[in-house]
C-alpha positions as CSV (number, residue, x, y, z in Angstrom):
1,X,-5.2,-15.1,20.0
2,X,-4.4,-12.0,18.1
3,X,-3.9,-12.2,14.3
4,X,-1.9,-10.0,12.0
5,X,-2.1,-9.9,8.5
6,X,1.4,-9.1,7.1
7,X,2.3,-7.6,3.6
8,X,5.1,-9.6,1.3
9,X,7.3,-7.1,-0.4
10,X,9.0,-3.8,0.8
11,X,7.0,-3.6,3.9
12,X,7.6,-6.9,5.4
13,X,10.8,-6.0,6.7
14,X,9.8,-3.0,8.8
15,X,6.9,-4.6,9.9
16,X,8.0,-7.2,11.7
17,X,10.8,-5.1,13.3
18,X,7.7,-2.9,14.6
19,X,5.7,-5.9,15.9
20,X,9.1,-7.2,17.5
21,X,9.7,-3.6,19.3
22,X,6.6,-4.6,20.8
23,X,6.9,-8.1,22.0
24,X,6.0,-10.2,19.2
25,X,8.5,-11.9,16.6
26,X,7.2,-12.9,13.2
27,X,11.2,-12.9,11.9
28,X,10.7,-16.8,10.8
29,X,9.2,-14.7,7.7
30,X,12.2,-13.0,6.9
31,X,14.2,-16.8,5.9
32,X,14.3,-17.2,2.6
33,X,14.1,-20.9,3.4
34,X,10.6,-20.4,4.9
35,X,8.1,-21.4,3.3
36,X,5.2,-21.5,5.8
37,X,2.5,-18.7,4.9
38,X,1.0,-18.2,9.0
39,X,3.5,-18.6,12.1
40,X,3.2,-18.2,15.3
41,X,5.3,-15.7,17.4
42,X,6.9,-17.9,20.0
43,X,5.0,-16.8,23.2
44,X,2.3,-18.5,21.4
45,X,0.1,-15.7,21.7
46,X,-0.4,-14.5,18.3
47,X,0.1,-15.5,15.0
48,X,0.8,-13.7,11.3
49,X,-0.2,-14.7,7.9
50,X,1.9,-13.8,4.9
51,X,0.2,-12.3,2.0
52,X,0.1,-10.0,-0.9
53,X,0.2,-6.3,-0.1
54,X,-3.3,-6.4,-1.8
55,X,-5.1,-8.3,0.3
56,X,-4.5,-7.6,3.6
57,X,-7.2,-5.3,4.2
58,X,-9.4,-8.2,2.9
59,X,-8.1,-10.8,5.7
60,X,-8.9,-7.6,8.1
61,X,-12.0,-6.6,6.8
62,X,-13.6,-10.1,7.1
63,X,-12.2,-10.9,10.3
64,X,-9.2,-13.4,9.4
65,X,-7.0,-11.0,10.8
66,X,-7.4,-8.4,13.7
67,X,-5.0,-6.7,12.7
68,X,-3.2,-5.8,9.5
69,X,-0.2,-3.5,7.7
70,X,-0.2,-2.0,4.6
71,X,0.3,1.0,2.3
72,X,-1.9,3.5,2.3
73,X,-2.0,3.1,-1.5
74,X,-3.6,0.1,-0.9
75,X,-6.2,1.3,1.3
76,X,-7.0,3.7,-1.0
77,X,-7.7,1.3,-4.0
78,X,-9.4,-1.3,-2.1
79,X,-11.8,1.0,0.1
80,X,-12.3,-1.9,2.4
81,X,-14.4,-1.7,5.4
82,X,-11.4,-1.6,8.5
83,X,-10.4,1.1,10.9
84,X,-7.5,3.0,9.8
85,X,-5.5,3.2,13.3
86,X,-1.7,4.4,13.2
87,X,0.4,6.1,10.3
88,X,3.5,3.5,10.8
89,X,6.1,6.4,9.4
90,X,7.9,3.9,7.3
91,X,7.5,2.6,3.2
92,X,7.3,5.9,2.1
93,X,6.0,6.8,-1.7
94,X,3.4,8.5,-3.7
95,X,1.1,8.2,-6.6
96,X,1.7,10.1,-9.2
97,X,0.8,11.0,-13.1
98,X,4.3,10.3,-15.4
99,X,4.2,10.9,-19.1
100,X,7.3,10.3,-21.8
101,X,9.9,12.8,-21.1
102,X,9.8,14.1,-24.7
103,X,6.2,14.5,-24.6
104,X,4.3,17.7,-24.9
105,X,2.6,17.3,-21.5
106,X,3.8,19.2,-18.4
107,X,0.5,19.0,-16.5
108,X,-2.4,17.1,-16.0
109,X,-4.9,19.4,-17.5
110,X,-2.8,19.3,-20.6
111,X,-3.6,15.6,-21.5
112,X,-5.5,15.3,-24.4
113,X,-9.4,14.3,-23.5
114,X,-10.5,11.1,-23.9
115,X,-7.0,9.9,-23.9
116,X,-5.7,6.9,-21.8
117,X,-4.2,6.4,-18.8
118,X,-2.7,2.9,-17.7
119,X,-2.6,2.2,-14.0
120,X,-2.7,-0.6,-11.7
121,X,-4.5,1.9,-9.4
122,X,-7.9,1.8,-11.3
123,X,-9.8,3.7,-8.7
124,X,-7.8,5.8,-7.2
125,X,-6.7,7.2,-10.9
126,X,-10.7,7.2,-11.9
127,X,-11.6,9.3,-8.5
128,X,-8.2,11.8,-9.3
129,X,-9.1,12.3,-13.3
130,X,-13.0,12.4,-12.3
131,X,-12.4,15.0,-9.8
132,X,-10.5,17.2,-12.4
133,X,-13.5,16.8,-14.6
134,X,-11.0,15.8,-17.0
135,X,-12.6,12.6,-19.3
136,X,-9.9,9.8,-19.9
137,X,-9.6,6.1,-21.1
138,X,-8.1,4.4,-17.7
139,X,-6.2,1.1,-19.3
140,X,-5.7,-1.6,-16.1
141,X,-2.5,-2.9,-16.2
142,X,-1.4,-5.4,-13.7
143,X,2.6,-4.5,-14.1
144,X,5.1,-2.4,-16.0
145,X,2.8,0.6,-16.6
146,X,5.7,2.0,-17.3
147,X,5.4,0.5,-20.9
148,X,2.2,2.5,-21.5
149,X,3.8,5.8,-23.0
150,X,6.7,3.9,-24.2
151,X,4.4,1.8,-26.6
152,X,2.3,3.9,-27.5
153,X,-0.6,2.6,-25.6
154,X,-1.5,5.6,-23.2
155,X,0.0,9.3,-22.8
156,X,0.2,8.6,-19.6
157,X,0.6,6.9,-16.5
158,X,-0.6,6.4,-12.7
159,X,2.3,4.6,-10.8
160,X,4.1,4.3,-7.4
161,X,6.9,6.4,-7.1
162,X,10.0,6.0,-4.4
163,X,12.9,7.1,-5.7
164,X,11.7,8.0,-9.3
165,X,14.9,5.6,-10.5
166,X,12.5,3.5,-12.8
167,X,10.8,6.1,-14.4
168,X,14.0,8.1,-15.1
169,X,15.6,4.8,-16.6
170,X,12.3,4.7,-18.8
171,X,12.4,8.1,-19.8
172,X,9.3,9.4,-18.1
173,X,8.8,12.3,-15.6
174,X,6.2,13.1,-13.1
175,X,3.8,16.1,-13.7
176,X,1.4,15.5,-10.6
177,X,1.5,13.3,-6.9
178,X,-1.8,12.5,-6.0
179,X,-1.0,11.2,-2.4
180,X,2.0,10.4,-0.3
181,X,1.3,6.8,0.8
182,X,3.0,5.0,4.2
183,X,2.8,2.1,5.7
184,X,-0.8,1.9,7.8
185,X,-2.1,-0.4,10.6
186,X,-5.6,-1.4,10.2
187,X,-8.3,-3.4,12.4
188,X,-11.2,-5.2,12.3
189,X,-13.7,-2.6,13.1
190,X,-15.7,-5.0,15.4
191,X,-12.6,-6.7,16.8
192,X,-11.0,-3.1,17.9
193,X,-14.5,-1.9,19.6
194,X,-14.7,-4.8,21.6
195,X,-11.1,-5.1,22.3
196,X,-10.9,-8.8,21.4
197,X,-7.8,-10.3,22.9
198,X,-7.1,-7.1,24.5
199,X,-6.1,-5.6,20.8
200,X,-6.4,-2.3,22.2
201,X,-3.5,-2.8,24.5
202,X,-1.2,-3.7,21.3
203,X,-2.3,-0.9,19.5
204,X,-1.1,1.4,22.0
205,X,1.9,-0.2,21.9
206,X,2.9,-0.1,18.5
207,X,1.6,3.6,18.4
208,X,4.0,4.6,21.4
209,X,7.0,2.5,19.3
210,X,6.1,4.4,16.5
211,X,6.1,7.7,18.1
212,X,9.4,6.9,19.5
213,X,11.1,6.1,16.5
214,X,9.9,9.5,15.3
């Protein structure tokens, strides 16, 4: 039996529509009255587990899952060890550096050096400012970053960005998009070489749905 490893939040949604274009229906996740963290799809031949966006590519890499959806944000942070199989086309966004809207900063290679940056994206900002050769203070925060340059705290800010609606209602702009992230389906690099539970099958299937929709 085939497990996938699905992402609470914006990409839940989406997901299981994919998975049920393809056969399977995880929707029992979608009730708000549910509170059951793995289902099975009713043919009984798979099953999902619910979890944080975050650790999905941990399920996958060690094997609780054989499958798995998530941002590519995500990926990106973590660095896990799972196969990167199909760009799903939806859950659009990027990550990009925002500073206070009155601030003097209009580009990244303005910020002062060795001056702070909050992020939940620890890494990934780390890699970007590192490959700019530019030293700063990266200041983990584990929600509202936003807050950063509005305290005080940093002068700027590494954040998801959709519509840009929460940064314009916080008075910050973006000077810089590191990526554009979508949603991703991932393996289990063993699982998908041996095709275990003919997973390769599936995959096909959900790439051929997604290439449809497109």
């Amino acid at each position: 039996m085939i497990t996938v490893a699905l992402p609470k939040g914006a990409l839940l949604s989406d997901s299981i529509r994919l998975l049920q274009a393809v056969g399977l229906d995880f929707s029992a996740f979608l009730d708000k009255t549910n509170r059951q963290l793995q289902i099975y799809d009713p043919t009984n031949t798979a099953k999902a587990l619910l979890v944080r966006a975050q650790d999905v590519p941990v399920y996958v890499e060690y094997g609780q899952a054989q499958l798995g959806i998530v941002g590519y944000d995500v990926l990106k942070e973590k660095t896990s060890q799972v196969a990167h199989l199909v760009d799903l086309k939806f859950g659009g966004c990027r990550l990009s550096v925002a500073v206070k809207e009155l601030s003097p900063y209009r580009s990244v290679l303005e910020l002062p050096p060795h001056g702070r940056v909050a992020s939940k994206f620890v890494h990934c900002a780390r890699e970007y400012f590192n490959s700019l050769d530019l030293p700063v203070e990266i200041v983990p925060l584990s929600g509202s970053v936003e807050l950063g340059p509005i305290t005080g705290m940093s002068e700027a800010i590494v954040d998801l960005v959709s519509t840009g609606r929460t940064l314009k209602e916080n008075g910050l702009i973006e000077i810089e998009v590191l990526f554009q992230s979508t949603a991703r389906l991932i393996a289990h690099p063993l699982s998908y070489r041996l095709n275990t539970g003919n997973l390769n099958q599936l995959v096909e299937q959900i790439r051929d749905s997604t290439l449809a929709v497109v």
